[in-house]
N, C-alpha and C positions, 0 to 999 in steps of 0.2 A: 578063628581069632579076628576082632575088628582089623578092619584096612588101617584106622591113625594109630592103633596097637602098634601094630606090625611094623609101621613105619616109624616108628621113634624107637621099636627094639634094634631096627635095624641101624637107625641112627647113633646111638649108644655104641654098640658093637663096634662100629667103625670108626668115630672118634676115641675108644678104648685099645686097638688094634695101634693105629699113628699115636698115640702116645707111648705106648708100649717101644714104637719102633725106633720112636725121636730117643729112647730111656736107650738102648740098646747101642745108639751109635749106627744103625739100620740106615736111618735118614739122617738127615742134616734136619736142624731147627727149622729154616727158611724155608724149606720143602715140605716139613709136614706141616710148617701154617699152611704154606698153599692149595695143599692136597684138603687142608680141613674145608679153606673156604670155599674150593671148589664143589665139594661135598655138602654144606651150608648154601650154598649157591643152586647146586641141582635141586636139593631136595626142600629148600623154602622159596625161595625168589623167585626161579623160575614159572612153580606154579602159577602164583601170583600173576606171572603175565599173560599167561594162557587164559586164564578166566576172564581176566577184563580184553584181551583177543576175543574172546567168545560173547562177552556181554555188547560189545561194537559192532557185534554182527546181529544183535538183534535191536527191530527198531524200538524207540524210544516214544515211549508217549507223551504224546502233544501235551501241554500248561496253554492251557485255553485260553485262559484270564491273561497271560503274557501276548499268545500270538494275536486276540481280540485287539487289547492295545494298542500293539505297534503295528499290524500287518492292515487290521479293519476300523481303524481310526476315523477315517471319512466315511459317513453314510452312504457314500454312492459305492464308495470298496466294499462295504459291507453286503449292500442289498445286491452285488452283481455275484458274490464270491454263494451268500445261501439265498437270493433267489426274496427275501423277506429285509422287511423296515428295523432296525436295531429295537423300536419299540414294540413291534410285533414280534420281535424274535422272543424278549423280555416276558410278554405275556404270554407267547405258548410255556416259554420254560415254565412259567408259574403254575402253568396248568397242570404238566406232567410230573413236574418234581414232587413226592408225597412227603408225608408229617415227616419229621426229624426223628421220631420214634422207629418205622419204617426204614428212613435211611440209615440210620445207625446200623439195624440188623442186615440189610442188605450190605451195608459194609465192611461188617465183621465176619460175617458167613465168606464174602470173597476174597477175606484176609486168610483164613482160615483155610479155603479152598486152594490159594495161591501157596500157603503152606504146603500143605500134602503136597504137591505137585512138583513144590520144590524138594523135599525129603524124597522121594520117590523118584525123581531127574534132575539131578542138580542142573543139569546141560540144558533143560526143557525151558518152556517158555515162563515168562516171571508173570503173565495173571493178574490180577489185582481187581480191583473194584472202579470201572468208570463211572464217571460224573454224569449228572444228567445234563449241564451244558455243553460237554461234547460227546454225548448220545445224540441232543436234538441238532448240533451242528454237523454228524458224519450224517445222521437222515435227509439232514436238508442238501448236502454237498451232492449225495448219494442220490436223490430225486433230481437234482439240477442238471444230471449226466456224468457226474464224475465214474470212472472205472475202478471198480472195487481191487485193481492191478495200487492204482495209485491211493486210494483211501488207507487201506491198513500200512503202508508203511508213512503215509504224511501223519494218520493221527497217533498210529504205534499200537496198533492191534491185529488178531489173526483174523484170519478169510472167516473161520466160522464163527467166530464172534461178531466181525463184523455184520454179517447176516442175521443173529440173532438178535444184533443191538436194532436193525434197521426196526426187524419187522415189531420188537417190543416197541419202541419208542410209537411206528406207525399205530399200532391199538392205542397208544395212549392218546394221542391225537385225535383220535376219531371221536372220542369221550372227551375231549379239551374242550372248555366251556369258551373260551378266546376266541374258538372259530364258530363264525355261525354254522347251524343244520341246515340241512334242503328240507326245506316246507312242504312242496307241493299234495303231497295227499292228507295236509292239514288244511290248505289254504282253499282245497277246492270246496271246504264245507263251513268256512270262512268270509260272509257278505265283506266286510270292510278290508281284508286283506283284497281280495279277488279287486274290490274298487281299486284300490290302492297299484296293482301291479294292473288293470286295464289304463287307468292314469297316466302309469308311464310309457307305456305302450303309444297312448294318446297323443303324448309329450314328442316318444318320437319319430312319429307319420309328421307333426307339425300341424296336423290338425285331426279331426275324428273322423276318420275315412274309415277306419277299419276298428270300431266302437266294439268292445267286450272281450280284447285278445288280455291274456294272462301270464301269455308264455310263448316261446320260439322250440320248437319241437325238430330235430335232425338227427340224424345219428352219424358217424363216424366209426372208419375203421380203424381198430387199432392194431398195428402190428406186431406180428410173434415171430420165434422162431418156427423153422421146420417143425413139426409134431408127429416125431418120426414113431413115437413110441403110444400113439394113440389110438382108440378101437379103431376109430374114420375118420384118418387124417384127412381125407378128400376133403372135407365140410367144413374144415379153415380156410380152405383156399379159392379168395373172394375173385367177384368179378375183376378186381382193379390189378389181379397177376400179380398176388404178393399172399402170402399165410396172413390172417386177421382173424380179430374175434369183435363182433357188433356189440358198440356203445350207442347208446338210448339215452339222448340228454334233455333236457328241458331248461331253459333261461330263463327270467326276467326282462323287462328293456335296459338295465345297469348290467347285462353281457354274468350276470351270480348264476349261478346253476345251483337250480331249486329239485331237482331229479337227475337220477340216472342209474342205468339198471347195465350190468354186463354179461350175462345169461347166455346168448348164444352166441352162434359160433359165424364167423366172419362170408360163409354163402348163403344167410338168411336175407330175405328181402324185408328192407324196411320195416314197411307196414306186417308183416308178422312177427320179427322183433319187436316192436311196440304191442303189438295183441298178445304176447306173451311175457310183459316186461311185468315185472312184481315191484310192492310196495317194498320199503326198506328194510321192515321186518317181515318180509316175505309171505305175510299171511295172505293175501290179496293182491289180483291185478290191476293195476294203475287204471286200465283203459275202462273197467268194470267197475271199477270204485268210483271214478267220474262220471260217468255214465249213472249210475245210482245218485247222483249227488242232486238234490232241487237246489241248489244254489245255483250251481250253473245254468240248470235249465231256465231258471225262473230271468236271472241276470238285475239286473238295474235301467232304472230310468234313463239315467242320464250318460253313463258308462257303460251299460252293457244292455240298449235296448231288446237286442235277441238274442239273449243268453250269455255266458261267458264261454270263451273257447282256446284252445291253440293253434297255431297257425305254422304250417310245414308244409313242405314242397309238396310236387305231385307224386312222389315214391311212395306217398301215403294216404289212405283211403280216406273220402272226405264225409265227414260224419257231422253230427250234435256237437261235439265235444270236441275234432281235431278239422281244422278248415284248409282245407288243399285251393290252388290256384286253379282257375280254367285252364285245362291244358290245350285248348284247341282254339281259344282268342287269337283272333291277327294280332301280328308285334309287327309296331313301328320301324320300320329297314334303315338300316345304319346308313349314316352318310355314304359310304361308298357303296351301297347298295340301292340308290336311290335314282338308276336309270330306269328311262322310261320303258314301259312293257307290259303288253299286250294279254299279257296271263290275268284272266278274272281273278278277283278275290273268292277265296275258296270258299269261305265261313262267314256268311254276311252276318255283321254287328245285329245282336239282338235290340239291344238299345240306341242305336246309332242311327240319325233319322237319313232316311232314302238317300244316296249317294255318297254316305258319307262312312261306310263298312273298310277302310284303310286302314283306321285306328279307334278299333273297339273299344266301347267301355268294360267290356272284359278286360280288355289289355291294359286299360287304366285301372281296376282293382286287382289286376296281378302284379300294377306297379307300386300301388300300396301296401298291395301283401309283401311285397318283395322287403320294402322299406322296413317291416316288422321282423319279419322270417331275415333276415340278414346277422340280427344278433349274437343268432348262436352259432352262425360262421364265425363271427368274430370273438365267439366265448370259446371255441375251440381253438382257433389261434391262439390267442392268447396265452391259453394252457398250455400247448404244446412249444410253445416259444419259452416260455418262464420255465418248462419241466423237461426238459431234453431227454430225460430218460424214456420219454414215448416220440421219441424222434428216429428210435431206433428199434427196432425188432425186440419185444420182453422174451427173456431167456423162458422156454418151453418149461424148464423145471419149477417156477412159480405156477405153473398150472397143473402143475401133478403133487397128491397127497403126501408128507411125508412117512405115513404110516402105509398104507395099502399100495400106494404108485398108482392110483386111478386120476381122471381127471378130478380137479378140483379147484373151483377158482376166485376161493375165500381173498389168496393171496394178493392175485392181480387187484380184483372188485376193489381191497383195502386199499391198497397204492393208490388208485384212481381217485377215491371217495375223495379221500385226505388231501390229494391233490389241489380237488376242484373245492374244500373249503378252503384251504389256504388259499387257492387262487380268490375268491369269494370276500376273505376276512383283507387281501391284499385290496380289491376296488370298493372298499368302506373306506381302508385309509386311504387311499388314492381322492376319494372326494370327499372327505373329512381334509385334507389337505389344500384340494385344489377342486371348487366343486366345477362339473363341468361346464364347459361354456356355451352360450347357448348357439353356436357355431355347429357343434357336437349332434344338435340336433339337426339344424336347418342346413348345414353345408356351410361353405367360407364365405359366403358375403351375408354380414352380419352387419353391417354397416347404414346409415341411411341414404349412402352416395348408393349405394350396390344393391339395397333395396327398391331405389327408386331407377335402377336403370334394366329390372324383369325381373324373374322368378328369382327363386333360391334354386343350388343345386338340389337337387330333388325335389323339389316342393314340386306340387301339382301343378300345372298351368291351366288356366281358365280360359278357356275358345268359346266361340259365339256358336252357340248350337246351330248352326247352320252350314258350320265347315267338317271336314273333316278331324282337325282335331290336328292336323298339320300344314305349318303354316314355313315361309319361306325367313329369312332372316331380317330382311327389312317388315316385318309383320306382315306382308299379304298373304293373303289365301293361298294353297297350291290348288293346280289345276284338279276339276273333278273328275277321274276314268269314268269312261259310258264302253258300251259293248251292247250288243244284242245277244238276245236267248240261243238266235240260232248260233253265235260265235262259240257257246259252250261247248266242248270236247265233252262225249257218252264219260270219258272215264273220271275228269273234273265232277260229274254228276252223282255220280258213284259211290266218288271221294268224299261228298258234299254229304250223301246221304248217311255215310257211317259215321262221320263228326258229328252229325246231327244226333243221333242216336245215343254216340257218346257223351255228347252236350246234356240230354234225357237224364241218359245216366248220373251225370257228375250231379245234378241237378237235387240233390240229396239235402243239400244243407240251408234252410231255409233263410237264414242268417248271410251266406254268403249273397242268397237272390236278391235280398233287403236291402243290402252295403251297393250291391252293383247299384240296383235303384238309386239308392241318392250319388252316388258320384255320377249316373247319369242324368240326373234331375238338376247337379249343378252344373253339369257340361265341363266337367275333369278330364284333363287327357294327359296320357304321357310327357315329360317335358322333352320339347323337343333337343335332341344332339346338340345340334347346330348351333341354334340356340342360347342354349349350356355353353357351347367351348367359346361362343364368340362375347359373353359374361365372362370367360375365365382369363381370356386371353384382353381383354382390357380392366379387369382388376391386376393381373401382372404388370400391364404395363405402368398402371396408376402406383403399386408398390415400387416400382424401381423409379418411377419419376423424381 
């Protein structure tokens, strides 16, 4: 017999009984009202409050449209709380939200689903159909670092919904027309883009020092958990004493990331994560598909007289196509390193005329390169500052299948991707708002007072070919070191002859021999420290005057 059967025969029965009894003189009248309502009372009312006891214990889902409102009123509340512009948040919705055809059925199947569920546990959870604007707002909270502890009860959903809703929402993203693509294995077979990103590259050395770069080339680790459940877990665990898996990125001079590949596993060396990094549809290796490309080879007149290239530390092999720094250039010695001593230069300047091997014009187009290659330092900050949730070790279980339990690392790759175009579609609006200032390029003295009292920070400094290329703070010359052959130590010789060697070696990229040439031909040097701070330290004092 049904349970509400049951319990209204039972109810019957017992209001039939007390009036029986009240008829008999059994009870008193007063008594069997009150035996009734107690009976009325156990078996309707109190229910009733059991349920809604039970319904206060489960959370409640957020009204979006309400908490947007009053909580994310101000633009700056908004863009701190998902990480995005209210007009950029606007246009991703637009992207991922589909026809009304679509949403209707998706809504009716979850009404439908949230049925059953309740027929089958009344007690269970209540279901329903979430909105795509608080799909894309738990993603976004959700990549900003929030703890999926704190997400399902602020927006009123379960742990494994929530994870479902993350990772749907991220696919749809990746396909969202609002954010731009990463170009790069379109761009390398691209005359006019390739111009266009050597341009800015151009724009930001300050002058064409380092003529036909495209890109800032680096990788970074990112961190994981333990991988306790992996064939060889050994081979996450990177030189830096932490578990990681190597990201392969490539920038623009606007800090956009136009590539990036997540393949291997956080003990790979650099330059072999790049020589195994693949295209975005994985047909093809990046470094073989550039490599292939006459575009680069060929390069531009004016912008890319010897070819076009990337530009990345020395962790990576210097080629055609990827341009590494001298690693064995003398650098200029820091102010407190600038006593005097008796130690020959180890590496005399190739280009640097006779007594003048202190401060190499190597060391001057490592200071150029540096000026390029810095970008995607600052494309990675960036990312990791706006997306906290790679500020912290990614849970192991995003890298394993959920069908087979093998490794798999469709997951993380997706997070990342999506990432780095939101970060991307964010510095369009950033200078669609505020385009940069030309400080951004040349350093803080922008000024004609600040121009006419030396260099910019960073800008090149022009020395009279006849000095070293370091000069003392009121402009004179520093002294020149002299030494004799016989003053050479056997093992300085030694030293001399395997950087030479090495120098042979690096000696690969014909482009970078080119670039050194004319910053030698114009007599470029490092800017000096001193220099620098004694510029910085009378435009402060000029600002507070």
């Amino acid at each position: 017999m049904p349970t509400g059967k049951l319990m209204g025969g039972q109810g019957m029965m017992a209001a039939a009984v007390l009036l029986n009894m009240v008829a008999t003189n059994v009870l008193s009248p007063e008594l069997g009202l009150a035996l009734a309502g107690v009976h009325i009372a156990r078996q309707h009312v109190m229910p009733l409050f059991r349920t809604r006891a039970r319904d206060t214990d489960k959370p409640r889902r957020m009204d979006w449209p309400t908490f947007r409102a009053e909580q994310l009123k101000e633009d700056k509340d908004f863009h701190r709380y998902l990480r995005v512009s209210p007009g950029l948040f606007d246009q991703m919705l637009e992207g991922i939200t589909p026809d009304e055809a679509t949403l209707l059925r998706k809504r009716r199947a979850a009404a439908n689903a949230a049925g059953r569920r309740a027929q089958a546990d009344p007690r269970g959870a209540r279901g329903g159909f979430v909105e795509y604007p608080l799909r894309l707002a738990i993603t976004l909270r959700f990549m900003a670092g929030a703890s999926y502890l704190d997400l399902f009860y602020l927006f009123g959903i379960k742990k494994a919904t929530l994870y479902s809703i993350v990772w749907e929402t991220l696919a749809s993203l990746d396909k969202c027309p609002a954010l731009p693509a990463m170009t790069l294995e379109r761009d390398v077979n691209d005359l006019q883009r390739c111009r266009a990103l050597s341009q800015g590259f151009a724009n930001r050395t300050g002058a064409q020092h380092v003529n036909g770069c495209i890109g800032a080339l680096d990788g970074m680790a990112l961190k994981i958990e333990e991988p306790k459940t992996a064939v060889n877990f050994h081979k996450y665990f990177c030189r830096k004493l932490f578990h990681a898996v190597s990201v392969q990125a490539v920038c623009d001079s606007n800090r956009r990331f136009i590539f990036m590949d997540m393949s291997q596993s956080g003990s790979t060396h650099d330059s072999t994560a790049w020589s195994m990094a693949r295209t975005l549809d994985g047909d093809d290796r990046i470094g073989l598909l550039m490599a292939s490309s006459s575009v680069l080879r060929q390069g531009c007149t004016s912008l890319g007289p010897y070819g076009f290239f990337l530009v990345a530390d020395d962790a990576y092999r210097c080629c055609a196509t990827v341009m590494a720094p001298w690693s064995s250039a003398p650098r200029r010695p820091a102010p407190n390193e600038r006593a005097p001593s008796t130690c020959p230069t180890l590496t005399p300047a190739r280009h640097a005329p006779a007594g003048a091997a202190t401060n190499s014009y190597e060391d001057s187009f490592n200071h150029q390169h540096s000026r390029a290659r810095i970008n995607i330092e600052c494309a990675f900050g960036m990312l990791t500052q706006k997306f906290l949730i790679f500020g912290r070790p990614l849970p192991w279980l995003f890298f394993k299948s959920p069908s087979s339990g093998t490794e798999d690392f469709k997951k993380p790759v997706l997070l990342l991707r999506v990432a780095m175009k939101i970060h991307n579609a964010c510095v369009d609006v950033q200078m669609e708002e505020a385009p940069p200032h030309p400080s951004d390029f040349y350093g803080g003295y922008d000024t004609p007072k600040a121009r006419a009292q030396g260099a910019h920070r960073g800008q090149a400094q022009h020395d009279p070919r006849s000095t070293s290329g370091r000069t003392h703070p009121d402009g004179s010359a520093a002294e020149v070191p002299t030494w004799d052959d016989a003053d050479v130590p056997p093992e300085y010789v030694a030293m001399n002859q395997s950087k030479a060697a090495r120098d042979k070696k690096m000696q690969v990229s014909e482009a970078r021999v080119r670039l050194t040439d004319t910053i030698a031909a114009q007599g470029l040097h490092r800017p000096d420290p001193e220099q620098v701070a004694k510029l910085m330290r009378a435009a402060k004092r000029q600002r507070h005057a």
